[in-house]
C-alpha positions as CSV (number, residue, x, y, z in Angstrom):
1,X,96.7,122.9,152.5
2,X,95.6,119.4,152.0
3,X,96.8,116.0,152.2
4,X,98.8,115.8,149.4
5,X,100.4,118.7,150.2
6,X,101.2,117.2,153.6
7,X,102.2,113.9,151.9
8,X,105.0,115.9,150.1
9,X,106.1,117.7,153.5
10,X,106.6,114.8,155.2
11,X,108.6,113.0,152.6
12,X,110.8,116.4,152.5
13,X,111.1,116.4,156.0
14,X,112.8,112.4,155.8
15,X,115.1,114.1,153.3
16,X,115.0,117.6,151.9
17,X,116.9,116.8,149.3
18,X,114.2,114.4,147.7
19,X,113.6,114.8,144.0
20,X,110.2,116.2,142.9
21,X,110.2,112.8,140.8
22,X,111.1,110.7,143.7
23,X,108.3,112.5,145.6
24,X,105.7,112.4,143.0
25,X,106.1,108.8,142.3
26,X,105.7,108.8,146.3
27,X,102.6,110.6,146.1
28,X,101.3,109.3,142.9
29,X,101.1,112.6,141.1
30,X,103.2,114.3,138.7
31,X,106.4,115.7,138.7
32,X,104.8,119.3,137.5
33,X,102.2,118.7,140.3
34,X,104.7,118.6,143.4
35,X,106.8,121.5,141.3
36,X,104.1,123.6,141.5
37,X,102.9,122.6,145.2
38,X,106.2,123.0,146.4
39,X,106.6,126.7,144.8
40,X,103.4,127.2,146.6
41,X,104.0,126.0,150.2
42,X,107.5,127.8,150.1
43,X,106.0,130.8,148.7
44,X,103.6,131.1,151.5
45,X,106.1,130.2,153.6
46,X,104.3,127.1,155.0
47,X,107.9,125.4,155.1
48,X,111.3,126.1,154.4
49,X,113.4,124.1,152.8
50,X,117.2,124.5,154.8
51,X,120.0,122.7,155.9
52,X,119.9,121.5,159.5
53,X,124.0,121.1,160.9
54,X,124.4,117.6,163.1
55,X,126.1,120.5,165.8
56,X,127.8,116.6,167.1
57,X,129.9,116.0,164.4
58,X,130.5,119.8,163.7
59,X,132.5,120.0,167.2
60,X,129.8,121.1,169.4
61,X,129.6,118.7,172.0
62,X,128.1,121.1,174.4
63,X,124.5,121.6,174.3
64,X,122.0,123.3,176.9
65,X,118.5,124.2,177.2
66,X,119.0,128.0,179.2
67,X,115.6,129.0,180.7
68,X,115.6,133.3,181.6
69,X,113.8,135.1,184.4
70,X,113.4,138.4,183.3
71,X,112.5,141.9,185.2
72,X,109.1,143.5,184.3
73,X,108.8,144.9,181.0
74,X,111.8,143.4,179.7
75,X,110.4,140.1,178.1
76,X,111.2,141.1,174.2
77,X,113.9,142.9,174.6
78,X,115.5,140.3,176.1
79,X,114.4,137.9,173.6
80,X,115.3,140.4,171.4
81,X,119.0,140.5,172.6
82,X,119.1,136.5,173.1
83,X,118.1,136.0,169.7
84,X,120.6,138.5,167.6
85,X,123.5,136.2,169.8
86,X,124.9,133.6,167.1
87,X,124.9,131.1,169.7
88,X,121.1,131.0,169.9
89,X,119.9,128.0,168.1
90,X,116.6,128.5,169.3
91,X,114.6,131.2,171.3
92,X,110.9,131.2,172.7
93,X,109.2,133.1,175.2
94,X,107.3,131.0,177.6
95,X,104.7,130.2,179.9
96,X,105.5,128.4,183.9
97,X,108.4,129.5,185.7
98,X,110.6,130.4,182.9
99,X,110.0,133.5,180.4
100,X,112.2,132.7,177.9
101,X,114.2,129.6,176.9
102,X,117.0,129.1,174.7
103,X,118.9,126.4,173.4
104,X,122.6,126.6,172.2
105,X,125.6,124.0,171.3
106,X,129.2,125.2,172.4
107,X,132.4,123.3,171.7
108,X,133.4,122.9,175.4
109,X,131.5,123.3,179.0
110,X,134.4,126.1,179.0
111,X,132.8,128.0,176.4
112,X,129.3,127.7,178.1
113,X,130.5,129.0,181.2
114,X,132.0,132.0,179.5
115,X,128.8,132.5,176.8
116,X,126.8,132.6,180.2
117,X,128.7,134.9,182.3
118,X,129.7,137.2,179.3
119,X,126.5,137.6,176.6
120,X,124.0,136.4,179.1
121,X,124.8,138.4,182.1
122,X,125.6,141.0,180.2
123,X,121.7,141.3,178.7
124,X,119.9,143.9,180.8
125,X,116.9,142.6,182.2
126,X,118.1,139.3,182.9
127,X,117.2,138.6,186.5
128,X,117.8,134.6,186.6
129,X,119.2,131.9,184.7
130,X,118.8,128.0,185.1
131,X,120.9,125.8,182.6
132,X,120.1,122.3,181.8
133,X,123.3,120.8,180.2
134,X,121.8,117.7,177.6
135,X,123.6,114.4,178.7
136,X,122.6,112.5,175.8
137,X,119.6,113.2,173.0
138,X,117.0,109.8,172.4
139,X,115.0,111.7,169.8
140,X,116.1,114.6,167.4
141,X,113.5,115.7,165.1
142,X,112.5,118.8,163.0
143,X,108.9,118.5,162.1
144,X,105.6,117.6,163.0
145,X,103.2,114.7,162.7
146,X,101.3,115.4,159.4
């Protein structure tokens, strides 16, 4: 990877809907150039091109940061479980007091409460939960400094 092919990842990642003639006048190149780097970066699967919900305006008002405490030898398949849930946005094992955090958007506190006591407690393995309920988001953003 070089730096036009990071050049054309982080126009993408401004809008991922950008033309490959939009980019390559960007990036001074051609549009066949960024064609073929873009078949190339996806085929190695350096990015992936997808559509990213605003979970706001979808009706998900509710969103939470859920760091999991789990019982030796239980690590993946707790992951494991916590990432086949739908409501999993987001799941990472973990270094510091936390093994595993996860990040989910409900439509109500309601719906948290019951998504914890009735998919989370019910994952074997699980010894302790902590939830951190997001007040308000400064800074969303899906990619990295290039």
């Amino acid at each position: 990877m070089d730096e036009l092919d990071r050049s054309i990842i982080e126009i993408l990642q401004k809008d991922g809907r950008g033309s490959n003639a939009r980019i390559a006048r960007a990036v001074g190149v051609s549009e066949g150039t960024v064609r073929r780097r873009l078949r190339r970066i996806t085929q190695d699967g350096v990015v992936k091109i997808i559509a990213v919900p605003n979970l706001d305006k979808m009706g998900y008002s509710t969103a939470a940061l859920i760091g999991l405490q789990t019982a030796p030898g239980k690590l993946d398949s707790v992951a494991e479980a916590l990432a086949s849930l739908k409501e999993a946005h987001y799941v990472a094992i973990t270094t510091g007091a936390f093994d595993i955090f996860t990040w989910v958007g409900m439509t109500s506190t309601e719906d948290l409460g019951n998504f914890l006591r009735k998919k989370i407690g019910a994952i074997p393995g699980v010894t302790r939960t902590e939830t951190f309920v997001n007040l308000n988001i400064m800074k969303r953003t899906y990619g990295l400094v290039l």
